[in-house]
Residue, then its C-alpha position, 0 to 999 in steps of 0.5 A: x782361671x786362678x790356678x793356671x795349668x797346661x791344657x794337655x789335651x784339645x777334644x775338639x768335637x764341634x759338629x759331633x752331636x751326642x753322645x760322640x761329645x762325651x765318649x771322646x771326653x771320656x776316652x781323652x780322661x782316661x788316658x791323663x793322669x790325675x791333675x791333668x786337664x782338658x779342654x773339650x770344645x763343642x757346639x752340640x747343645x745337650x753336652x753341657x747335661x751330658x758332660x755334667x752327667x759324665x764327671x759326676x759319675x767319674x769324679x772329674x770337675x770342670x775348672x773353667x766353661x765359657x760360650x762363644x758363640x754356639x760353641x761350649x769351652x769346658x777346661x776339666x781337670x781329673x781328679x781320680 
């Protein structure tokens, strides 16, 4: 990631199958502040759709995504 930033929260969702994934996303959104970033770990295969869905609407962006494995590693920053 170029602008490296402290992750202020992990949402470790692994074994959580939708739509637990985005609602804990969610929640862990809506209590940071603006600029303020997540990491979301997940091996639940329809969150990455889900998670685009959910960031669209908000106007959240992912700055980072990488798979490990069966694992999804998603860094979003708020951004309202």
């Amino acid at each position: 990631m170029q602008d490296e930033q402290k992750v202020e929260n992990i949402v470790d969702t692994i074994g959580l199958f939708c739509p637990e994934p985005v609602f804990r996303l969610r929640k862990a959104l809506d209590k940071v502040k603006v600029g303020g970033r997540i990491k979301l770990l997940t091996d639940d295969p329809a969150a990455e759709e889900d998670v685009k869905r959910l960031l669209s609407r908000r106007g959240d962006r992912i700055v980072d995504y990488e798979i490990e494995g069966t694992v999804l590693k998603f860094t979003i920053m708020k951004v309202k």
